[in-house]
C-alpha positions in Angstrom: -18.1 -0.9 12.1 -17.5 -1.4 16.2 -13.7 -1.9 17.1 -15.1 -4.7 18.8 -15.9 -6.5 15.6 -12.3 -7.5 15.7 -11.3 -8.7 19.4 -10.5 -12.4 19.0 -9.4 -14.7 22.4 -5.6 -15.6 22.4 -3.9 -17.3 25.2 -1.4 -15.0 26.8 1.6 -18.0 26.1 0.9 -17.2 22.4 2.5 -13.7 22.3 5.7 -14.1 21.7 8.8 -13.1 24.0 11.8 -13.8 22.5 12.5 -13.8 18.6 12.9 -17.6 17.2 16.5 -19.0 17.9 17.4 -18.1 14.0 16.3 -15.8 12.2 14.1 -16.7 9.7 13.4 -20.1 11.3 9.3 -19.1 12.4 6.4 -20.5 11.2 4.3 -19.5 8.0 0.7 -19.4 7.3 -0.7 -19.0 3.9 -4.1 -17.4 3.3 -5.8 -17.4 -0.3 -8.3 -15.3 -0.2 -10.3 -16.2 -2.5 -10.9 -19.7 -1.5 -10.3 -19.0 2.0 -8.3 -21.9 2.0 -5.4 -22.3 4.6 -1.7 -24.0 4.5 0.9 -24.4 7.3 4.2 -23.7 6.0 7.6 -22.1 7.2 9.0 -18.8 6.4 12.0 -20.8 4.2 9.3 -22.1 1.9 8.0 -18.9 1.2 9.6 -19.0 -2.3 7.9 -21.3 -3.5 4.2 -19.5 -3.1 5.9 -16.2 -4.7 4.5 -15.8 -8.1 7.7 -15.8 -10.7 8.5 -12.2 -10.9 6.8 -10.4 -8.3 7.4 -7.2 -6.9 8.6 -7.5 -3.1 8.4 -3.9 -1.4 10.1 -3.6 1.9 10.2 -0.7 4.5 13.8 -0.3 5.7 13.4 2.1 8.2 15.8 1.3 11.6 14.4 1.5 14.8 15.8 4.2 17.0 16.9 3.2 20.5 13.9 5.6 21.4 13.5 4.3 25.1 15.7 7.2 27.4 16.1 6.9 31.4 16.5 9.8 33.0 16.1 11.6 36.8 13.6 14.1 38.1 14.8 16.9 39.7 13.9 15.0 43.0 16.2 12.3 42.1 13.0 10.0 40.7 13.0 8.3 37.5 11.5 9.4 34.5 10.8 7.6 31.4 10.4 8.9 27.8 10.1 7.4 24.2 11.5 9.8 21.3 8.8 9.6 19.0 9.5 12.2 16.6 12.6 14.5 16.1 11.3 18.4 15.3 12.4 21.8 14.3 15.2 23.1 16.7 16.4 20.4 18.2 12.4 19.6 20.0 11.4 16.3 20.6 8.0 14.7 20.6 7.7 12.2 23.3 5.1 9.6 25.0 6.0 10.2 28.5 5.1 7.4 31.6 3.4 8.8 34.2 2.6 11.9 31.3 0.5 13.9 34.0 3.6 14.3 36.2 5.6 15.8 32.9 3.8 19.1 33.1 5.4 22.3 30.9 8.4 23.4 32.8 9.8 20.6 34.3 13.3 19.3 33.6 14.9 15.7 33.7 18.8 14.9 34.2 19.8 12.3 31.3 23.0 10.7 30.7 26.2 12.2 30.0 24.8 15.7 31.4 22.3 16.1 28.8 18.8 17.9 30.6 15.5 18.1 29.3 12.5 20.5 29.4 8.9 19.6 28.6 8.3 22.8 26.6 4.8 22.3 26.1 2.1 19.8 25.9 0.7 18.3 23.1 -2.3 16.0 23.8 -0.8 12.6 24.9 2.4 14.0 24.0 5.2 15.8 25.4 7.4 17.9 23.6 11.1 18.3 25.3 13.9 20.5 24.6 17.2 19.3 25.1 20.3 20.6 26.4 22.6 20.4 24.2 20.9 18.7 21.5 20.5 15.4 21.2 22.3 13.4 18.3 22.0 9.6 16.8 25.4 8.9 18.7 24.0 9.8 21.9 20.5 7.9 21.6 22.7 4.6 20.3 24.7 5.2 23.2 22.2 5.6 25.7 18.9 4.7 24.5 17.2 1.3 24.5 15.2 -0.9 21.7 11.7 0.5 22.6 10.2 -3.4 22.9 6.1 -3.5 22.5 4.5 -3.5 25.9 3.5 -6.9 25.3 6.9 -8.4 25.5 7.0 -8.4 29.3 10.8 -7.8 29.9 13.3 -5.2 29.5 15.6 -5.2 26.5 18.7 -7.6 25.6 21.8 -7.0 23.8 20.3 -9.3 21.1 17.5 -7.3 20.4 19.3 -4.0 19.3 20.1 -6.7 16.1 16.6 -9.0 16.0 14.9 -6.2 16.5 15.8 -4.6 13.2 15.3 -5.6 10.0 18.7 -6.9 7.5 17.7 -4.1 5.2 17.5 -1.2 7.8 19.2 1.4 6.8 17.2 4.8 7.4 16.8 5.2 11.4 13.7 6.6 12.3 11.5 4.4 14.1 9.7 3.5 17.4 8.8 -0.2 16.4 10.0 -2.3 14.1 8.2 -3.2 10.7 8.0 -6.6 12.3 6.9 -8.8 8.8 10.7 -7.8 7.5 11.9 -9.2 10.6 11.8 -13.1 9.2 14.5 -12.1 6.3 17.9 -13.3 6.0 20.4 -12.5 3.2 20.2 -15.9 2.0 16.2 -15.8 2.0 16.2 -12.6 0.0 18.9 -14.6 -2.2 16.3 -17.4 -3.0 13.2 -14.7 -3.4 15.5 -13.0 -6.3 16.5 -16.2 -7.6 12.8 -16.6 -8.7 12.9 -13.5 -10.7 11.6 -11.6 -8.2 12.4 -7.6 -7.6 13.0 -6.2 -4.3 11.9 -2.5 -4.1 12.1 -0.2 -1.0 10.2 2.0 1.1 10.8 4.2 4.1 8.1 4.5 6.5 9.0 6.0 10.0 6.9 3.5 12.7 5.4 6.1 14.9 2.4 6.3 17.0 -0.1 6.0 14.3 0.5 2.1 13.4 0.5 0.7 16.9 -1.6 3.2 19.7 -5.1 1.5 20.0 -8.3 2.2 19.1 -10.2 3.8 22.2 -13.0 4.5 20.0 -16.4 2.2 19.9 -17.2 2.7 16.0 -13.4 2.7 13.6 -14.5 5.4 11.8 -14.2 8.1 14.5 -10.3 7.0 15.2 -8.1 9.0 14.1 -4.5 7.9 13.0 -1.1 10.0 14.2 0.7 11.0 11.5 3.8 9.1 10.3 6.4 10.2 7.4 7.3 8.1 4.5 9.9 8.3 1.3 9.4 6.6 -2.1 12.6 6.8 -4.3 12.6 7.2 -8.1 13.7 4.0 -8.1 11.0 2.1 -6.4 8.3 4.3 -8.0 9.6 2.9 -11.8 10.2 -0.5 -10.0 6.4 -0.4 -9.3 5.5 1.3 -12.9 7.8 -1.8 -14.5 5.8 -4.5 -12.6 2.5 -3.1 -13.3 3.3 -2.5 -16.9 4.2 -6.4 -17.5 1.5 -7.6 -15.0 3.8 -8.8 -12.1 2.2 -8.5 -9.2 3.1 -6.3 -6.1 3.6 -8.1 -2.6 3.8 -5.6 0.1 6.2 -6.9 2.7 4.3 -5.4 6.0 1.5 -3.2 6.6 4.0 -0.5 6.9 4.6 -0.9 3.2 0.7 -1.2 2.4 0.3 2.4 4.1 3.5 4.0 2.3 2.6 2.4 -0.9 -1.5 3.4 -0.6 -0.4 7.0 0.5 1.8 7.2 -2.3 -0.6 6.0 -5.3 -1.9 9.1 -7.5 -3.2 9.3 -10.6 -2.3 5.4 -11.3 1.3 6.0 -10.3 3.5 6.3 -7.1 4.7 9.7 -6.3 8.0 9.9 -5.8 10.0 11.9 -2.7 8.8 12.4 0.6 5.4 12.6 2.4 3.4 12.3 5.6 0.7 9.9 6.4 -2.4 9.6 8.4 -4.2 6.6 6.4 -6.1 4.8 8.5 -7.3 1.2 6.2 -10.0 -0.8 7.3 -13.0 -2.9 5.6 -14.4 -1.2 2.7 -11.3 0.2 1.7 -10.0 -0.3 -2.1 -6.3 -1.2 -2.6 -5.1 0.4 -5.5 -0.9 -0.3 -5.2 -1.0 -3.8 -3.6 -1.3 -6.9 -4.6 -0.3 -9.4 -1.6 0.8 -9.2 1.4 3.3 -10.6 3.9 2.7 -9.4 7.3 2.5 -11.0 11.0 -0.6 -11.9 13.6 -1.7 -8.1 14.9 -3.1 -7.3 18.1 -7.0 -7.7 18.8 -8.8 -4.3 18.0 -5.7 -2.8 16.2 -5.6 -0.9 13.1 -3.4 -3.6 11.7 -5.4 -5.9 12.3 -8.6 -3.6 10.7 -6.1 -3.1 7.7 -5.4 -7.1 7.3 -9.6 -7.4 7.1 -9.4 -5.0 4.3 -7.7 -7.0 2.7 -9.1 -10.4 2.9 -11.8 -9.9 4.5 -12.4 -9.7 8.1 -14.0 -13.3 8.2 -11.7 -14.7 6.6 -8.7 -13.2 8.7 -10.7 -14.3 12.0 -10.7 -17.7 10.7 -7.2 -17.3 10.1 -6.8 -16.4 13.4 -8.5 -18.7 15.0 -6.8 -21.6 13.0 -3.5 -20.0 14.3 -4.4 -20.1 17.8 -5.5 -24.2 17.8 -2.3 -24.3 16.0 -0.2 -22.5 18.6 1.7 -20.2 16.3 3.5 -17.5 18.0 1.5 -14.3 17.8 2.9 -10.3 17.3 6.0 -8.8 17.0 8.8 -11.7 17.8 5.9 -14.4 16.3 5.2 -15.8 13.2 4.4 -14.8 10.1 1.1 -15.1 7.4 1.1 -14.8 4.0 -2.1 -13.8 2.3 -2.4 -14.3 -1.4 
């Protein structure tokens, strides 16, 4: 299949800037795949199209403040997003202007820290800091690495709408935006229904949101992101299945930890790295539904919501969405697909 099988116009007032003024308070659209059929709803209601008992999976990884300012040795500035932390106290980093952050060169960050670029990895650079760097110092001195699409720098609110209320395991460059519409009391309601809430850790890297440069999907291929499934969420899952309660993946974050997990007709348990890369054709064998927001045109996310309804279907979505005026991406509103 071309990547360009799934472009799809949307009016650049569509992609939302700014979270909704409470959380929880955006719109909801509910896809039945089967029927294809299509109802407007709110995120609040969602209770009410849970099936009694389900299994509601959730990825609580916490964004990192992974955006870092620093100076050149000429006194320009310089730009880097911690991506992934390595072995001996290395850093894998997307770099602005990445042809100017050659092997050698070293950067002047906040409270004296300096950084190296060590080596060069592709689109990547990989940078050696001195001393190390720690959580305290990136919450200190970092910033909430906002999606280039929201076209403004970050807010004080976003270091708290930008994370999800069950973030607990910091790790990430982008939020696993679908858990984003839950409150406490909204996750009161869900249980109050009978339904379970399970969790996952996936650590939102470069492999869910960099986009596909290549003109047939097949030949992309996906960065690698790490994942955790507890003992307690793998019998969670066995439970469910064993009394036929169905699984509702909250995210495609929790669709790729839960697909990369499934063996033998079980999830593994403990911790794993990922390169799945879902689009049509694929065969789900963890998930049931899904809960997940509007994706990008041409995005993997939006190739893995095809999978699973169908990519006619989800462009119909779309398209109802956009005459609608939802709010689309990260800070927009969410779809339900059953």
């Amino acid at each position: 299949m071309k990547t360009s099988d799934f472009e799809f116009e949307l009016p650049d007032e569509l992609i939302a800037q700014y979270p909704s003024t409470e959380r929880g308070g955006s719109r909801l659209l509910v896809l039945e795949r089967r029927s294809g059929r299509l109802l407007h709803s709110t995120v609040s209601e969602l209770p009410s199209f849970l099936p009694d008992g389900a299994l509601l999976v959730f990825n609580d990884s916490k964004v990192r403040k992974a955006r870092v300012y620093g100076e050149t040795e000429a006194g320009g500035k310089a730009e880097f997003l911690l991506v992934r932390k390595l072995p001996d106290g290395l850093w894998s980093c997307m770099a602005v202007k990445a042809r100017k952050r050659v092997a050698g060169s070293s950067y002047r960050f906040p409270e004296g820290r300096v950084g190296t670029v060590v080596r060069e990895e592709g689109d990547l650079r990989v940078l050696s800091f001195e001393p190390p760097l720690d959580e305290d110092w990136i919450e200190r001195n970092g910033h909430i690495p906002l999606p280039p699409y929201v076209k403004r720098e970050d807010a004080a609110f976003d270091a708290e709408r930008y994370q999800t209320v069950l973030a607990s395991n910091p790790g990430s460059v982008a939020a696993p935006t679908a858990g984003l519409h839950f409150t406490g009391p909204l996750l009161d309601s869900i249980r109050a229904k009978g339904c379970v809430i399970a969790r996952v850790t996936l650590h939102v890297g470069l492999g869910t949101f960099l986009p596909v440069r290549t003109e047939e999907i097949e030949d992309h291929r996906m960065h690698e992101e790490e994942y955790t499934v507890t003992p307690e969420t793998a019998a969670a899952f066995a439970l469910a299945r064993a009394e036929g309660r169905p699984v509702v993946a909250v995210g495609t974050t929790s669709v790729r930890t839960l697909e990369s997990a499934w063996a033998d007709g079980e999830l593994r348990t403990g911790d794993g790295s990922t390169r799945i890369f879902i689009y049509p054709g694929y065969r789900f064998n963890a998930v049931d539904k899904l809960f997940t927001n509007f994706h990008t045109p041409g995005s993997t996310l939006l190739m893995l919501v095809s999978a699973f309804a169908g990519r006619e279907r989800i462009l119909a979505a779309y398209a109802e969405a956009v005459r609608e005026r939802y709010r689309f991406f990260s800070y927009g509103d969410a779809m339900l697909i059953l």
